[in-house]
C-alpha positions, 0 to 999 in steps of 0.5 A, a space after each residue: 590700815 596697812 600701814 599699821 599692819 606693817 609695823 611691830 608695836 615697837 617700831 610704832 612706838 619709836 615713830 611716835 617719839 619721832 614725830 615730837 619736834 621743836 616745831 611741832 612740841 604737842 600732839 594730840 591722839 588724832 594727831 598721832 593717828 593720822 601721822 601714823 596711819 594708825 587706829 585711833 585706838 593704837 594710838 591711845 595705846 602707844 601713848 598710854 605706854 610710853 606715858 607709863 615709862 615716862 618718854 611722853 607726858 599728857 597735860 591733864 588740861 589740855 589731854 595733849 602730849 609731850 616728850 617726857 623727863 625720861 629722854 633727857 637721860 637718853 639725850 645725855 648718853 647719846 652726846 656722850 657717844 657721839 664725840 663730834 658733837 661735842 668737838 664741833 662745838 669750839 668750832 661752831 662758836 667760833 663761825 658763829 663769832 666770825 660771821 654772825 649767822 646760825 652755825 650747825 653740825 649735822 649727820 645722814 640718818 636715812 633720807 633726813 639729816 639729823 642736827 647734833 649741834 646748832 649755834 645760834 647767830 647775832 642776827 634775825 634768821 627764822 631757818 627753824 633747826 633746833 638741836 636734834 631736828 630732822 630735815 630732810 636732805 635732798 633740799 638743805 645744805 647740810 644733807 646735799 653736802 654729805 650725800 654727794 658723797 653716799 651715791 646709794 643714798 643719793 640714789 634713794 633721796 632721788 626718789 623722793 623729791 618733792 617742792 618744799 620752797 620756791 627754788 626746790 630742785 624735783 628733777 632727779 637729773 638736776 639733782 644729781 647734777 647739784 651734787 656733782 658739782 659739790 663733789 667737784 667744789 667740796 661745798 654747797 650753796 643752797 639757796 631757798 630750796 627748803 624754806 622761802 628767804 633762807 640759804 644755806 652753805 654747806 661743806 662735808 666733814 671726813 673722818 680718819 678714813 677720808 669719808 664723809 661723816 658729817 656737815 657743817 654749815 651756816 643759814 642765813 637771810 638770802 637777801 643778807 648773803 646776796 653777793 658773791 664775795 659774802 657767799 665765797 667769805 662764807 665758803 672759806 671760813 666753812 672749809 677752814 672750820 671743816 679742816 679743823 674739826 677733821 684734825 680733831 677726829 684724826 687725833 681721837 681716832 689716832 689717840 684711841 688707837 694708842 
């Protein structure tokens, strides 16, 4: 298969971990070959490795596999690295206690965005984001808030487009004209572009140098973030949090300075 041809076994084994998701937490070794594009045969292998190593676990019962013991300790050193993760959790909690819906903080990694925290709210909201969940970026909140200010990337999400829900944008010229208004507005409305029933607003976090790191944003029920003095409440209370958790980011960066 081409595709196989194309990537080193290192690299297939990296996309394999990958494919586990809260959504997705078992897979089978069809199941891997057909989402990599790969001989079944590679895929026996690829999981029989990482088995080995104990990044995958293959129930005897059911022949399927999950994520094994052995990433817990990698997921510990990455929040360790990765500060804001850890400061954005006072301010996720405290959108959390204000509005009562499911606060997130998320970075770029390629076309997707990447969800370092996430705070579930009080009320009934199926938006599906779990800690370390990968959207993709050009229909959420949470993407569209930092690639209006990365054009390459931007660029390059472009040309990806493709319908996930009803209000799904798949034209490059609306889509560039969404993110120009974000750049205007500092922040995001994304209503039902990627699940049905489900908006989400997003506004773009800086870092020392005034370029934008990161998102926060919230998801709720579209029907319970209707009007317009909700969504502009909303707006508000994003900014406010963004502003903070960039103060912090300054300080780190001034104190590690010092």
């Amino acid at each position: 298969m081409p595709e196989e041809q194309k990537r080193t076994s290192l690299e297939n084994a990296l996309h394999v971990l990958k494919l586990f998701s809260m959504d997705e937490p078992e897979m089978s070794v069809t199941d891997v070959s057909r989402k990599l594009q790969v001989a079944k045969s590679t895929s026996h292998r690829l999981l029989s490795s990482l088995a080995s190593e104990g990044f995958v676990y293959k129930d005897p019962h059911t022949n399927l596999y999950s994520l094994g013991s052995s990433i817990l300790s990698l997921v510990q050193i990455v929040n360790s690295q990765i500060p804001i993760a850890n400061e954005a959790v006072p301010i996720l909690n405290m959108l959390v206690e204000t509005i009562g819906e499911n606060a997130h903080l998320a970075i770029l990694e390629g076309l997707d965005v990447v969800y370092l925290q996430t705070i579930d709210g009080v009320y009934s909201s199926v938006d599906y984001i779990h800690l370390g969940n990968r959207k993709p970026a050009f229909c959420t909140s949470a993407g569209q808030a930092i690639l209006a200010f990365h054009p390459k990337a931007a660029a390059r999400a472009s040309r990806q487009l493709r319908p996930y829900a009803v209000n799904t944008i798949t034209s490059p010229d609306a889509f560039f004209q969404k993110l120009k208004d974000v750049q205007k507005n500092g922040f995001v409305i994304s209503e039902q572009e990627y699940r049905d029933g489900i908006t989400g607003i997003g506004v773009p976090v800086y870092n020392d140098k005034k370029q934008v790191m990161a998102s926060l944003s919230i998801t709720a029920l579209t029907q319970r973030v209707s009007s317009n003095r909700i969504k502009n409440r909303y707006v508000t209370l994003l900014q406010k949090a963004s502003g903070k958790l960039t103060e912090m980011i300054i300080w780190r960066k001034r104190s590690d300075i010092k």
